[in-house]
C-alpha positions in Angstrom: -50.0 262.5 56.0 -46.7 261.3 57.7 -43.2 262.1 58.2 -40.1 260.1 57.5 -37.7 261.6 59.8 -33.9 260.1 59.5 -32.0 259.9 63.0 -28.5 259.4 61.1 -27.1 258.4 58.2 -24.3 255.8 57.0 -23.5 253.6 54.5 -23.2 249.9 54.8 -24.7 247.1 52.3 -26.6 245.1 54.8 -30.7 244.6 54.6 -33.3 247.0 55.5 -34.9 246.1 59.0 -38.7 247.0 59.1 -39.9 247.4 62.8 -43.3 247.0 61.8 -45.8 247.9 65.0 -49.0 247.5 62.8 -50.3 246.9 60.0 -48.6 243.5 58.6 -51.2 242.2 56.7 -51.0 245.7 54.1 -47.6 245.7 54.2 -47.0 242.1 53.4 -49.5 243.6 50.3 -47.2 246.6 49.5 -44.0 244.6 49.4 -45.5 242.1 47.2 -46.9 245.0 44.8 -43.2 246.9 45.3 -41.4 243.5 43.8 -44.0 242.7 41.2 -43.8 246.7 40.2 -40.0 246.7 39.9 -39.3 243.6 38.9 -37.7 242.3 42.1 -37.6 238.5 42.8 -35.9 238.7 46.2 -36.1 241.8 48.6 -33.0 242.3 51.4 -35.0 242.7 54.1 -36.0 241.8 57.2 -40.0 242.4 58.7 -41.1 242.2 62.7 -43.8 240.6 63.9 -44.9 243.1 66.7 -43.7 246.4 68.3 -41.3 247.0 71.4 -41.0 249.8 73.5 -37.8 250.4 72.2 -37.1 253.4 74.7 -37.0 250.5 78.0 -34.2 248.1 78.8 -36.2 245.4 77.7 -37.4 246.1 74.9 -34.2 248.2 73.3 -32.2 244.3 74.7 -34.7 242.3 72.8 -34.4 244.5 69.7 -30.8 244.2 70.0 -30.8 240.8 70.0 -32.9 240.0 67.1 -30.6 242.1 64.9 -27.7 240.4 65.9 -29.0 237.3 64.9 -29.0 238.5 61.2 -26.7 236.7 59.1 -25.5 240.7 57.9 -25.8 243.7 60.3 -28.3 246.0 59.0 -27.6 249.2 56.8 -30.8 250.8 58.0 -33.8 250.2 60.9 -37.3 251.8 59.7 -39.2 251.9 62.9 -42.8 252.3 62.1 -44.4 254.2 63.9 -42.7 256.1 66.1 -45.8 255.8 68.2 -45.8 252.2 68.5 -42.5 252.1 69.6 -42.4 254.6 72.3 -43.3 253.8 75.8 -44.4 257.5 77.3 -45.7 260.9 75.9 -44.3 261.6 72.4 -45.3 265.4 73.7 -42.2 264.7 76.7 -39.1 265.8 76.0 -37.9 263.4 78.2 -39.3 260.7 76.5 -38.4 261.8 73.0 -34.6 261.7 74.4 -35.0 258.6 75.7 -36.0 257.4 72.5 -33.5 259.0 70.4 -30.7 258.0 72.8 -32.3 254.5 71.7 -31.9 255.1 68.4 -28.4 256.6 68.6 -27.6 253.5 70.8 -28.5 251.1 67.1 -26.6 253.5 65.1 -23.3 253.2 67.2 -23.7 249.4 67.5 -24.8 248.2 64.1 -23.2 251.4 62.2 -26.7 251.8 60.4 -29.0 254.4 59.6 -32.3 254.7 61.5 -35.9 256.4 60.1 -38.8 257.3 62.8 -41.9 257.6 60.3 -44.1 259.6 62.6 -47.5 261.7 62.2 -48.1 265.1 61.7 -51.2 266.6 63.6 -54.7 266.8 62.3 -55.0 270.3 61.3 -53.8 272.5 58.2 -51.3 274.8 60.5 -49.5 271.5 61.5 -48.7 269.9 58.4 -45.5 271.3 58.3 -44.1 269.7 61.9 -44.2 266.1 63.6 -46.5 266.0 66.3 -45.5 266.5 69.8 -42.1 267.7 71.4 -39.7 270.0 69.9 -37.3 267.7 70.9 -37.6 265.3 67.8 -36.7 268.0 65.3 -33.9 269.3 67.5 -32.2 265.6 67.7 -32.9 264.9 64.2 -30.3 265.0 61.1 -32.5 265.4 58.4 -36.7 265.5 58.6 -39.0 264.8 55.5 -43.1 265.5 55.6 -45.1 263.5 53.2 -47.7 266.0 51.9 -51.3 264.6 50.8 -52.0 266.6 47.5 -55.3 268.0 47.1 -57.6 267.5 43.8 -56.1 265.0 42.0 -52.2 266.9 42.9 -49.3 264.3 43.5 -48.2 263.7 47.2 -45.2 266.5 47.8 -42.2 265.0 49.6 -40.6 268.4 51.1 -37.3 268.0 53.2 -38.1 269.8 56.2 -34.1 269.9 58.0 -31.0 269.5 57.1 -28.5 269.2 59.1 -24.9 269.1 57.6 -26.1 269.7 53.9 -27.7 272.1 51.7 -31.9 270.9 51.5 -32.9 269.3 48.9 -35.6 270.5 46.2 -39.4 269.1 46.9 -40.6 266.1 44.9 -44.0 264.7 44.0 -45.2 261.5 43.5 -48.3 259.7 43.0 -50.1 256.3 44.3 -50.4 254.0 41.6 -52.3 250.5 42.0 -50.5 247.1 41.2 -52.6 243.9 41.0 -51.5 241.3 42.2 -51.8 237.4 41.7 -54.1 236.4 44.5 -57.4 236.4 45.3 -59.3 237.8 48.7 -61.6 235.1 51.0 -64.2 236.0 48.6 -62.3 235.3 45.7 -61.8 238.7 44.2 -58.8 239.9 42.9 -56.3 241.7 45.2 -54.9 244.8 44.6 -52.0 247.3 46.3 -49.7 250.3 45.3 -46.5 251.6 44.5 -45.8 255.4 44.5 -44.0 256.4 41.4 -42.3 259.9 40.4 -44.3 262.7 39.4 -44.3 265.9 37.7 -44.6 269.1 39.7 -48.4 270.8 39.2 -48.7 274.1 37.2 -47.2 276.3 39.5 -44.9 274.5 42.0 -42.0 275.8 40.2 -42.3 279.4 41.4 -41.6 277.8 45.1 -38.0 277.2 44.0 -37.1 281.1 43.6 -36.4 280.8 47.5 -33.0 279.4 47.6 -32.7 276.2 49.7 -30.2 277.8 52.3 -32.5 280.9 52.8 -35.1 278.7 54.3 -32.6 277.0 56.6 -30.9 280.2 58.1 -34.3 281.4 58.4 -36.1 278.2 60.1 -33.0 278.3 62.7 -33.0 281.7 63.7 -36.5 281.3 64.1 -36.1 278.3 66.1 -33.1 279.9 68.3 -35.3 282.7 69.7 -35.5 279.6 72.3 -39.6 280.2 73.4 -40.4 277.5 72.2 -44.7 276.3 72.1 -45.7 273.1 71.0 -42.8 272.4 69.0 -43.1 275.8 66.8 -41.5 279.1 67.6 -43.7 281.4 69.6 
């Protein structure tokens, strides 16, 4: 499971920039599988070659400089994962801040978006937060958690915050493979995946009955109790 978690959000039509910290041989698979799903000969985007520590001089500078070398500014930075690009303790709220001030630091200069996909932790009581500080929610403008689903169930995509807007109703999705036109050192086909839209399973619907603004007013007077424990209300 993983979240998506979006530091800001504005409108521009530049590319997508993928900070890409691992991984690059699967994703140049799921990009190919995304286009050949959708019917897309030519994708706006931009993919890096390695991680930074984007929370240091250095390696925010060298970040900085690579995107201003775009031909268009970017309308959005994915930086995956949030791990990867961190240089500390994602359980610091010092570090976290450093990081976000980061962030907020791309926003302001290349009026773009920016999405942290991050982890959750391991067990079934912290599915519903990121790991590590309470920090990361506080700074955040909207959070997302990717939800495995169980028994053949789609993935649930569940907004988790919302900062200046009413939250949005879950949705589900499913992994669906894509074959694709080559062929692997041992000269078997290759295949990837695409996530598609799903139906809710028998019995989702009854989650809805909680309005959408109840959960927010609830989650922040929870949260402003201000005794705080691993990032949850104590």
């Amino acid at each position: 499971s993983g979240k998506a978690d979006w530091c800001g959000f504005k409108v521009s039509a530049g590319p997508v920039v993928y900070l890409a910290g691992e991984g690059h041989h699967g994703l140049r698979a799921r990009l190919a599988a995304w286009k050949q799903h959708n019917g897309a000969a030519h994708l706006d985007m931009w993919l890096s070659k390695a991680g930074e520590d984007l929370n240091t001089a250095g390696g925010y500078l060298r970040v900085r400089d690579a995107l201003m070398g775009l031909p268009t500014p970017p309308s959005i930075i994915v930086v995956d994962t949030l791990h990867r690009f961190l240089a500390g303790d994602e359980n610091s709220a010092q570090d976290a801040k450093s990081m976000l001030d980061a962030c907020a630091g791309l926003m302001s200069e290349f009026s773009c978006s920016v999405l942290l996909v991050h982890h959750t932790g391991v067990s079934d009581e912290a599915q519903h937060r990121a790991r590590g500080s309470s920090a990361w929610k506080g700074a955040l403008d909207i959070e997302i958690s990717v939800i495995p689903g169980k028994d053949g169930a789609p993935l649930e995509v569940v907004q988790r915050k919302s900062k200046d807007a009413e939250m949005a109703e879950p949705i589900y999705m499913r992994i669906t493979p894509v074959p694709l036109p080559w062929q692997d050192e041992d000269g078997e086909p290759v295949t990837s995946a695409v996530v598609v839209q799903a139906d809710a399973p028998e019995g989702k619907e009854e989650s809805s009955a909680i309005p959408a603004g109840a959960r927010q007013l609830f989650e922040a007077a929870w949260f402003a109790l201000g005794d705080i424990d691993q990032g949850r209300p104590y």
